[in-house]
Backbone as CSV, one residue per row, in Angstrom:
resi,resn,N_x,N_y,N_z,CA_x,CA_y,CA_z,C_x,C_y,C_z
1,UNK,3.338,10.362,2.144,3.829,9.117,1.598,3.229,8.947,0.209
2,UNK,3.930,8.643,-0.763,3.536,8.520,-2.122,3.916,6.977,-2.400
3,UNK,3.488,6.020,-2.863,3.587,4.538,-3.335,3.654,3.923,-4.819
4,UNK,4.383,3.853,-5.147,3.623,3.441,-6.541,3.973,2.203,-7.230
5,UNK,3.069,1.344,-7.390,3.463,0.006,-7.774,2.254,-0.053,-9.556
6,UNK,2.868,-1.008,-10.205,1.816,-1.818,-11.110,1.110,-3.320,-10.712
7,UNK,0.066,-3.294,-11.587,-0.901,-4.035,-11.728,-0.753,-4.690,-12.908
8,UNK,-1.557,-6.009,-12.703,-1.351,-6.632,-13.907,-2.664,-5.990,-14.956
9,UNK,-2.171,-6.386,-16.144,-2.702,-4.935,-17.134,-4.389,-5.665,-17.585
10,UNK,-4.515,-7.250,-17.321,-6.032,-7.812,-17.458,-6.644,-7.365,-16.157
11,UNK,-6.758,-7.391,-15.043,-6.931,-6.658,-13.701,-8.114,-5.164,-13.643
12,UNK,-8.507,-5.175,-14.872,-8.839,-3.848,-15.146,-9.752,-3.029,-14.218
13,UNK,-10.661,-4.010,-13.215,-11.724,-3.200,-12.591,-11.319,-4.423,-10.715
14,UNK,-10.226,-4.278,-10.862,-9.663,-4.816,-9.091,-9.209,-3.676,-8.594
15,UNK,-9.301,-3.158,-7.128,-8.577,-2.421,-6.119,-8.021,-3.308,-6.016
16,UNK,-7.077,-2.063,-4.890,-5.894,-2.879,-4.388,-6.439,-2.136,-3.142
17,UNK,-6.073,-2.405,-2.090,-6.011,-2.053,-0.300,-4.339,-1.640,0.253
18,UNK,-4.375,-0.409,0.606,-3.497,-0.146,0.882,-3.772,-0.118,2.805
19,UNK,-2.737,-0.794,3.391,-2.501,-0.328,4.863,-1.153,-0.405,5.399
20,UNK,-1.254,-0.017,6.612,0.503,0.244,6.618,0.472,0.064,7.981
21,UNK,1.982,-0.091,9.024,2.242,-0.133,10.811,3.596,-0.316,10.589
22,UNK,4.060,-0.142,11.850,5.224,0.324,11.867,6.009,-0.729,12.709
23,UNK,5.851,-1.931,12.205,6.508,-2.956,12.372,5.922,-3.705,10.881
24,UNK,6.994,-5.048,10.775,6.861,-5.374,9.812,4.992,-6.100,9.438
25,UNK,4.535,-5.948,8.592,3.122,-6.299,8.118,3.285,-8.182,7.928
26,UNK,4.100,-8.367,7.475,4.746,-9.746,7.234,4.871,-10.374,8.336
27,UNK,5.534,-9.669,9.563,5.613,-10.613,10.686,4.457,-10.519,11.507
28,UNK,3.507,-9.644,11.685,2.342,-9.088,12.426,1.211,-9.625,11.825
29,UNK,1.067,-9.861,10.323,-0.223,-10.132,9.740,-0.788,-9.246,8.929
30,UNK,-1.615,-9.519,7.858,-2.368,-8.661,7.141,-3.622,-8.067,8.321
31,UNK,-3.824,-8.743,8.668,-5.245,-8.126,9.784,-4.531,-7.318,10.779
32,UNK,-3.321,-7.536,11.152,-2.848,-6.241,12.577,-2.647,-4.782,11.773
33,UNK,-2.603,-4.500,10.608,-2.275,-3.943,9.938,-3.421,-2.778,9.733
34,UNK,-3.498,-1.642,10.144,-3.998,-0.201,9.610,-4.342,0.020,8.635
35,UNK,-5.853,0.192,8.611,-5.842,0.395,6.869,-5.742,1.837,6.931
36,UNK,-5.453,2.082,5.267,-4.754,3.349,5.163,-5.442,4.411,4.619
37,UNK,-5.758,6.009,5.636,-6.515,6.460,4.968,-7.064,6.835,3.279
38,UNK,-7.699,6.548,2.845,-8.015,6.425,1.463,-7.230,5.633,1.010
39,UNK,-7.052,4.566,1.391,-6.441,2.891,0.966,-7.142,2.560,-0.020
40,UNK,-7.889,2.575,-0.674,-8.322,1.612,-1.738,-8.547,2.633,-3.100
41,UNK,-7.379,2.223,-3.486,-6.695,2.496,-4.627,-7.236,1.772,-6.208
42,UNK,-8.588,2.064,-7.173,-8.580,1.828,-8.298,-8.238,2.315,-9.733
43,UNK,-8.085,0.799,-10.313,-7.188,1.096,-11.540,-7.821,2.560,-12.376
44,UNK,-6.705,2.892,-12.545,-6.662,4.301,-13.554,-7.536,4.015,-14.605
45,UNK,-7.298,3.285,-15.347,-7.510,2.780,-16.998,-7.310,1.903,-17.121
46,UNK,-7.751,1.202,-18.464,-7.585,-0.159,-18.980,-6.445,-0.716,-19.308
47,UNK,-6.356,-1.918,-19.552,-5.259,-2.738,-20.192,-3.897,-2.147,-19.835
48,UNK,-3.029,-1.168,-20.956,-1.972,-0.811,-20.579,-1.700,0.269,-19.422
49,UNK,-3.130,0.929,-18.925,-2.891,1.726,-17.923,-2.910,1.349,-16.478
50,UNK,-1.722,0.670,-16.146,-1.718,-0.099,-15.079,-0.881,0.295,-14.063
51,UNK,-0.404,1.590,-13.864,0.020,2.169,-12.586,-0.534,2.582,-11.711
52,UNK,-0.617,2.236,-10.267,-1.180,2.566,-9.595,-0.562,3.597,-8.654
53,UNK,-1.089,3.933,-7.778,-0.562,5.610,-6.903,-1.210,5.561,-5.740
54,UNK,-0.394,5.352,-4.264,-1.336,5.841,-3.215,-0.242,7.309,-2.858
55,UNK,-1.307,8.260,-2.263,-0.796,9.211,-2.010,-1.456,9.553,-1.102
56,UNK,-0.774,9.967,0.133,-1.383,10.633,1.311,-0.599,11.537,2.567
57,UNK,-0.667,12.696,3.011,-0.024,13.023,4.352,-1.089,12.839,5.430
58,UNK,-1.932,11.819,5.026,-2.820,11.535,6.968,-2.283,10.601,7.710
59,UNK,-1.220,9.461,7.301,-0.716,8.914,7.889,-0.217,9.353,8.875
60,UNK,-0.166,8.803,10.284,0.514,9.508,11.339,1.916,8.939,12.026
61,UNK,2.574,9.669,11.200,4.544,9.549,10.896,5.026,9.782,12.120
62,UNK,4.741,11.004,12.561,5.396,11.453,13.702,6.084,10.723,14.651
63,UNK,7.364,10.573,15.442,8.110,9.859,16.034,8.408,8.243,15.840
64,UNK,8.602,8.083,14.409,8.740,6.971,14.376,9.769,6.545,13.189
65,UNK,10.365,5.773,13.398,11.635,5.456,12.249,11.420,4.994,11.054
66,UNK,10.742,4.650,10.681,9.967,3.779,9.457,8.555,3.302,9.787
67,UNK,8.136,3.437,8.369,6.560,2.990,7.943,6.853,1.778,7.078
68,UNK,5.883,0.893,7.018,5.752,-0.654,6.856,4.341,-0.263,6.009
69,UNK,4.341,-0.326,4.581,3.152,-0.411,3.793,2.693,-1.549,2.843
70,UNK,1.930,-2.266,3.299,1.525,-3.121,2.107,0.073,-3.191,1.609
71,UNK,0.382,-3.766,0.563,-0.570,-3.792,-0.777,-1.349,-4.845,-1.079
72,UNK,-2.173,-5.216,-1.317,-3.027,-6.215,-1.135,-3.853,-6.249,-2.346
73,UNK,-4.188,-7.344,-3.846,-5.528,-7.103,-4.511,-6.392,-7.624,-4.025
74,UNK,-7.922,-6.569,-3.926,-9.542,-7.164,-3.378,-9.117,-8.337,-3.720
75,UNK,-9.640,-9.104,-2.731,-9.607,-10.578,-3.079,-9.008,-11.598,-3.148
76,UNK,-7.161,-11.067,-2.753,-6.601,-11.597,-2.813,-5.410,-12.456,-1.372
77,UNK,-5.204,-13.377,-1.214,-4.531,-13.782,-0.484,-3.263,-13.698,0.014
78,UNK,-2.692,-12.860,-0.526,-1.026,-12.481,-0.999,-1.244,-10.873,-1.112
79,UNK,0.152,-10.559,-0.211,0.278,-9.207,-0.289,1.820,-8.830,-0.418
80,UNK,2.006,-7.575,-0.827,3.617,-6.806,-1.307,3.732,-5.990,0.336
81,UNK,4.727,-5.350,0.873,5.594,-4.923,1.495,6.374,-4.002,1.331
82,UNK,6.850,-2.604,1.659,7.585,-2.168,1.404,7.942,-1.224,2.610
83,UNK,9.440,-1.514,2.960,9.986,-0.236,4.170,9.981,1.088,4.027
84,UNK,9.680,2.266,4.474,9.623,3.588,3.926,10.422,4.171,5.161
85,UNK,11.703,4.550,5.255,12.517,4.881,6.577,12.170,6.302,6.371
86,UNK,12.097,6.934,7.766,11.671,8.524,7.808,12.836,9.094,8.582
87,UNK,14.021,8.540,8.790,14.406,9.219,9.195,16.198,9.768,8.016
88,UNK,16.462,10.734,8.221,17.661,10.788,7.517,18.899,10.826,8.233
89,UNK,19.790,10.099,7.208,20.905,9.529,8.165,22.539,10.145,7.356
């Protein structure tokens, strides 16, 4: 699974927490939620270098229709979402 979202570009020295389950994170909660191996994702660089990247195959995919990943900044109360369907149709 590869992810890639931005950050806001003042943000310069925040992680973000990556975890993921395979139901929605939104309807389950930030706490039912898996954190993700090597989840914590910091900023690249300063100011304009504000892409971030999770990348991993330890997630464990196997028999399941979609992955549910969200994103979280340290500290923050509010998190992003995103469906990742594994299967092809």
């Amino acid at each position: 699974v590869i992810v890639c979202w931005n950050r806001h570009k003042d943000e310069n020295g925040v992680a973000h927490e990556v975890r993921y389950g395979f139901t929605s994170v939104h309807a389950t909660g930030w706490a039912s939620a898996t954190p993700a191996p090597g989840g914590t994702v910091m900023p690249p660089g300063w100011q304009g270098y504000n892409m971030m990247v999770y990348d991993s195959t330890a997630l464990p995919l196997a028999g399941n229709t979609a992955v549910y990943i969200a994103i979280k900044p340290q500290n923050s109360s509010v998190f992003s979402e995103i469906r990742v369907d594994l299967t092809l149709d």
